[in-house]
N, C-alpha and C positions, 0 to 999 in steps of 0.2 A: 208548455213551450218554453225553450229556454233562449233568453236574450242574451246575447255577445254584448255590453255596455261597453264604453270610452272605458279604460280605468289608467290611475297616473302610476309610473312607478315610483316610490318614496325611499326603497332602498331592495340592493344589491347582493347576494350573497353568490360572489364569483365561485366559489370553495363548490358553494354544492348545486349551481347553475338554477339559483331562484332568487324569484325577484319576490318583494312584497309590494303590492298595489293597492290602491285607494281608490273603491268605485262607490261614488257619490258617499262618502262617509265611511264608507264598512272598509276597512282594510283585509286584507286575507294573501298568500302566498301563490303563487303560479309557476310551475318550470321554466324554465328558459332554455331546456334539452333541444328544443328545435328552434331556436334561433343562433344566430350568431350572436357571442359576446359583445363584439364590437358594435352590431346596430342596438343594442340597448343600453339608454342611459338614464339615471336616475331625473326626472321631470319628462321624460316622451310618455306619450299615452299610447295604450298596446290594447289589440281585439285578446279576446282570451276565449278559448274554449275546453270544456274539459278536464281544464287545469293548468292548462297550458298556452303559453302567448304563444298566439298565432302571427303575428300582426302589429310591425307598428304604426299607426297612423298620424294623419296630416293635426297640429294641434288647435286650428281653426276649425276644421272636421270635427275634435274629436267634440269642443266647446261647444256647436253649434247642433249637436245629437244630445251634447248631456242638457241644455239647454230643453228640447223637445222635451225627454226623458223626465223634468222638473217640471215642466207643463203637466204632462199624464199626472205624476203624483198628484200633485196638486189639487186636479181634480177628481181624485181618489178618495171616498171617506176612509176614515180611519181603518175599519172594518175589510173596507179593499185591499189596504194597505199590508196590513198583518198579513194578509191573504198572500198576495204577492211576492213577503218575504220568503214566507213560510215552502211555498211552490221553486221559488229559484233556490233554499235551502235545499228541498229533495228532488231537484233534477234530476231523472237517472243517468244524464248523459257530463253529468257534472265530473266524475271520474274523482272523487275524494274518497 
């Protein structure tokens, strides 16, 4: 199953319409081909699917999901944990 997290965007690359985002620690890149330039800006938190921001959302929204989301881990043993990454690594709907 693959989860759509909050992720922030921390920087901008207008040139080749990609953003780089930061979901809960892990940075990584996303398109920005289906949004508009102008609704993204560097500190908005955007839904992401595929590779691609779908979405940007409200940032009490997105704090009050990544919030949950630190609950779950939390109460993850370690072993979970690995597990979880590893599984959202090979999403096959991930589109990398």
């Amino acid at each position: 199953m693959c989860l759509s997290i909050p992720s922030k965007v921390v920087k901008i690359d207008k040139e080749n319409e990609v953003a780089t985002v930061d979901t809960m620690g892990v940075q990584r890149e996303a398109s920005l081909s289906l949004m508009s330039q102008e609704d993204i800006k560097i500190g908005d938190y955007v839904l992401l699917h595929i590779g691609f921001v779908m979405n940007k959302i409200d940032e009490a929204e997105a704090l009050d999901s990544l919030e949950i989301y630190k609950e779950i881990i939390d109460a993850m043993n370690e072993e979970d944990r690995q597990m979880a990454i590893l599984e959202a690594d090979e999403c096959p709907n991930r589109g990398e």
